[in-house]
Structures are given as C-alpha cells and as structure tokens.
C-alpha positions as CSV (number, residue, x, y, z in Angstrom):
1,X,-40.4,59.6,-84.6
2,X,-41.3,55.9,-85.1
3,X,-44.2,54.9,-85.1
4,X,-45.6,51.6,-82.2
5,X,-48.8,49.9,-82.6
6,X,-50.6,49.9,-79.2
7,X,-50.5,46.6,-78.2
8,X,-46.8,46.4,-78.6
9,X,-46.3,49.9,-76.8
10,X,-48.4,48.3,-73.5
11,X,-46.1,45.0,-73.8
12,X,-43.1,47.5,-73.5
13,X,-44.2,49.1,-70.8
14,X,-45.6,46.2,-68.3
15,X,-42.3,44.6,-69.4
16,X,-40.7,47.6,-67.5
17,X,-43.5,47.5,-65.0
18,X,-45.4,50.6,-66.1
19,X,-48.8,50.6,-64.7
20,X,-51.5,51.9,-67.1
21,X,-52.1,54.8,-64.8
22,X,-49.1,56.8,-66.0
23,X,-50.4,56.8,-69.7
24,X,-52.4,59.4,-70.8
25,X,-54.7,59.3,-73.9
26,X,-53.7,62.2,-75.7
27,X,-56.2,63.2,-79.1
28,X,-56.6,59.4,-79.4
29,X,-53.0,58.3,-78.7
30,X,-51.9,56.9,-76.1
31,X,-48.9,58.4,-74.3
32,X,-46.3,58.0,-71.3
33,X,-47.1,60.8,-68.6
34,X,-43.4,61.6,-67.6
35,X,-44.2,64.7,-65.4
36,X,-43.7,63.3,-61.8
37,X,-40.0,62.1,-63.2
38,X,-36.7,64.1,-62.1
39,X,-33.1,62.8,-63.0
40,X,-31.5,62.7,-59.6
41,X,-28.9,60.6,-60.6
42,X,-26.3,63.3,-59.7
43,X,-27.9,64.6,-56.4
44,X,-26.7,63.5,-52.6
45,X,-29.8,61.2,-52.0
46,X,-29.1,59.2,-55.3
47,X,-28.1,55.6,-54.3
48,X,-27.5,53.0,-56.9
49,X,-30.0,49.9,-57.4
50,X,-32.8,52.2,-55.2
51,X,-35.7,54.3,-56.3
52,X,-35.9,57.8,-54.1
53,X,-39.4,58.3,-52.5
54,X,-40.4,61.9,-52.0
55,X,-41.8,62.6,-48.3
56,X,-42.9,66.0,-49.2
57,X,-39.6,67.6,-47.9
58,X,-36.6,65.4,-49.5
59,X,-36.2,61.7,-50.7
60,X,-35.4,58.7,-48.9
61,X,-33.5,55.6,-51.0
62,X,-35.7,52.6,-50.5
63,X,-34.6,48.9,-52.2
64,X,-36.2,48.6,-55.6
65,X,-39.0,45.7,-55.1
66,X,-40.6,44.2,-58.6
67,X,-40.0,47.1,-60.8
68,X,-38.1,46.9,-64.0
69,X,-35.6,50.1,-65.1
70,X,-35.5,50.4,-68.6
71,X,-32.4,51.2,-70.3
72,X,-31.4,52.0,-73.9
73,X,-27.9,50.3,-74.2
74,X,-26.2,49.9,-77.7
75,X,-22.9,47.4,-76.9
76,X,-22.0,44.8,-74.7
77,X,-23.6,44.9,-71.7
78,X,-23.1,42.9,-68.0
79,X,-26.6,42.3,-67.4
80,X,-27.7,43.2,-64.0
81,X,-30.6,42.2,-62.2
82,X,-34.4,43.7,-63.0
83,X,-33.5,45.9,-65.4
84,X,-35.7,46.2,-68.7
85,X,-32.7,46.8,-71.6
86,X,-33.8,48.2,-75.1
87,X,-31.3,47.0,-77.4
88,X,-30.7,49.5,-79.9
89,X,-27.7,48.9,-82.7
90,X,-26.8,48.0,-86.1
91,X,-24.9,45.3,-84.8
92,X,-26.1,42.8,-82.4
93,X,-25.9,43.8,-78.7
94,X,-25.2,41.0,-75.9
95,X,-26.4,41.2,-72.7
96,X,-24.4,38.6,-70.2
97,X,-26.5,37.2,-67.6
98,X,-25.3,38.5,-64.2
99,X,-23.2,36.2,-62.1
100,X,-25.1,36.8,-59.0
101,X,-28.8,36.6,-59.1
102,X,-31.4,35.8,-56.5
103,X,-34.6,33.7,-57.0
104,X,-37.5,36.1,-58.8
105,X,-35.2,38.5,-60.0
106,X,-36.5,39.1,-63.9
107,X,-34.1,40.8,-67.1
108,X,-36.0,42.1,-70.3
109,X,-35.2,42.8,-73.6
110,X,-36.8,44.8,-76.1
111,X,-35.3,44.9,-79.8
112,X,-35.1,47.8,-81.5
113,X,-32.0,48.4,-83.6
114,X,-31.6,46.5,-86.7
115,X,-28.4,44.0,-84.8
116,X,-31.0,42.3,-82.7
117,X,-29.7,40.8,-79.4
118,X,-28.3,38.0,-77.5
119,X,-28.2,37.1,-74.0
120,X,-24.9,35.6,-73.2
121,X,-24.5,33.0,-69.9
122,X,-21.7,32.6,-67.4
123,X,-20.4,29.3,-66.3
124,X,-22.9,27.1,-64.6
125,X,-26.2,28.8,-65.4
126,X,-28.7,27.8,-67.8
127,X,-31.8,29.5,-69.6
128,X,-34.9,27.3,-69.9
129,X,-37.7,27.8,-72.6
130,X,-40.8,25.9,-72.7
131,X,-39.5,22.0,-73.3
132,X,-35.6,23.7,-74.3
133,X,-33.3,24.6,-72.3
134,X,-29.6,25.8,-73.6
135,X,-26.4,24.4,-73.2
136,X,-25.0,25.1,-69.5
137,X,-22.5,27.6,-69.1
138,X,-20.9,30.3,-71.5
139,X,-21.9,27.9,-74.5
140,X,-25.2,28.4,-74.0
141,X,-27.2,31.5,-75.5
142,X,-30.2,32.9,-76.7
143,X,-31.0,35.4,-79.1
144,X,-33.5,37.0,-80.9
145,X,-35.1,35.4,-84.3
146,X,-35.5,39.0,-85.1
147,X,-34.4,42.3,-84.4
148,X,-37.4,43.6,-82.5
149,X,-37.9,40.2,-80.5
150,X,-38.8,41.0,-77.1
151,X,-38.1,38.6,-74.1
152,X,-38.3,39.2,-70.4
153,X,-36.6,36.1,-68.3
154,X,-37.1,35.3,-64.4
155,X,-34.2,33.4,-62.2
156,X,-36.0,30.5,-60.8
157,X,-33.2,29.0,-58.9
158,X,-30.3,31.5,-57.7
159,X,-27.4,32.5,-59.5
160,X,-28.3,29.7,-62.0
161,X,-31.4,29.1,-63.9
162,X,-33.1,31.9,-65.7
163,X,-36.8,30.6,-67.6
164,X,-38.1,32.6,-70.3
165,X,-41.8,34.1,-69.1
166,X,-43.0,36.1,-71.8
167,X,-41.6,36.6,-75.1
168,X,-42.9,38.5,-78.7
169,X,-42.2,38.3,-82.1
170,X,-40.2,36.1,-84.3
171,X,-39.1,32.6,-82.9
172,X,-36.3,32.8,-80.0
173,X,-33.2,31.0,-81.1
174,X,-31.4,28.5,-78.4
175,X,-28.1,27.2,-78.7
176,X,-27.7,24.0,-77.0
C-alpha cells in the first residue's frame, strides 16, 4: 500500500467532504472508519445522484446537498456535478466539464496515476484562476503541472464559469 503524509490525506478527504469524525486514529495513524458504509447501488431504494438515509427500518433517497462522491476513474470521463474524481492512469485522464451546471456546484480532482489530468470545457464556459482565466469554450483547459496536482473547482455562474477554489501541488497549467 502507498504510503500519504497526513496533511495530504485530510486535503483528500475535506475535498470529498469527509468530516474528521469518520477518521479513526489507529496505533498512531490515522484512518477512514468505513463501517457505517453498505454498497446499495444494486438494491430497489438506490436512486442515482441521491444518498439513502436509514430510518431505522429502510432508506429513503434524499437529494445530495454539499457533499462530494469520490470516484476512482482511469479514462475519459463526462464530468458531472459534485463529484470528487481520483484520477488514476499512466496516461493522462480528462474530465469534461458538464454541460449543465448550477451556481455552487463544485468538481475535484485528485492525481494519482503517473498520466496526471486535465479538465476539458464545452462551448461557452470558462475556468477562472486567480488573475487567469482560460480560453472560452472547448479551447480552453486546465491541467495538472504534475501528476498528483489536486484541484477542486466551484461554478460561479450556471452552466458557464467554473473558479478554481483550492488547489495543491505543482503549478496548474492554463491554456488560453
């Protein structure tokens, strides 16, 4: 197993909205508790883009609301909104912005195959960082400096703009 230092391990995890009650200190390392977590994915109550909260007797689908779910992809990927992707190849792995996004909705990305990553845009939208901003529309990209960049983005104006909040690592590289 690979070894994280700490501070990157609790980056990774507020970037997919892990609170720090669901580590665990184990002998001096710090863990992920996944005991409360089932794979319902296949059951009746499973509904797409919704979390299932247990009510003591079954699960009721309720709208995700500011959580991230992490996802280990390894190949192109239509990005979809809130979702915390761990890009994991050889060769670089491109995440396309999705076409319809509304205001607050976030998209992170955490390197860790040797490829890197590269978030691709559709017509008419635009990713801004600090004074930078890409080109508008598919020209426009960004992409890690490295392969183990890490980058969470937030839409600040629907369907359109997308602003880098938090980033770590190597420099980000913008074409424009």
């Amino acid at each position: 197993m690979n070894q994280i230092d700490e501070n990157k391990l609790l980056w990774m995890l507020k970037m997919c909205n892990i609170t720090h009650n669901n580590v665990v200190n184990e002998g001096g390392e710090s863990r992920l508790s996944l005991f409360d977590l089932t794979d319902v994915s296949g059951s009746a109550d499973y509904t797409a883009g919704k979390v299932l909260r247990a009510n003591g007797t079954s699960y009721t689908p309720q709208a995700l609301t500011g959580v991230m779910i992490p996802l280990e992809i390894t190949g192109a990927t239509a990005g979809q909104p809130d979702y915390c992707y761990v890009a994991n190849n050889a060769s670089q792995v491109v995440i396309t912005l999705p076409a319809t996004a509304v205001f607050g909705s976030r998209i992170a990305v955490i390197g860790k195959g040797a490829g890197g990553w590269k978030i691709a845009q559709n017509a008419g939208q635009t990713i801004h960082y600090g004074e930078k901003s890409t080109a508008t529309g598919t020209s426009g990209y960004i992409e890690a400096g490295h392969f183990s960049n890490c980058i969470e983005i937030m839409n600040i104006t629907a369907n359109t703009d997308w602003k880098v909040v938090n980033d770590h690592g190597a420099k980000l590289i913008i074409f424009a």
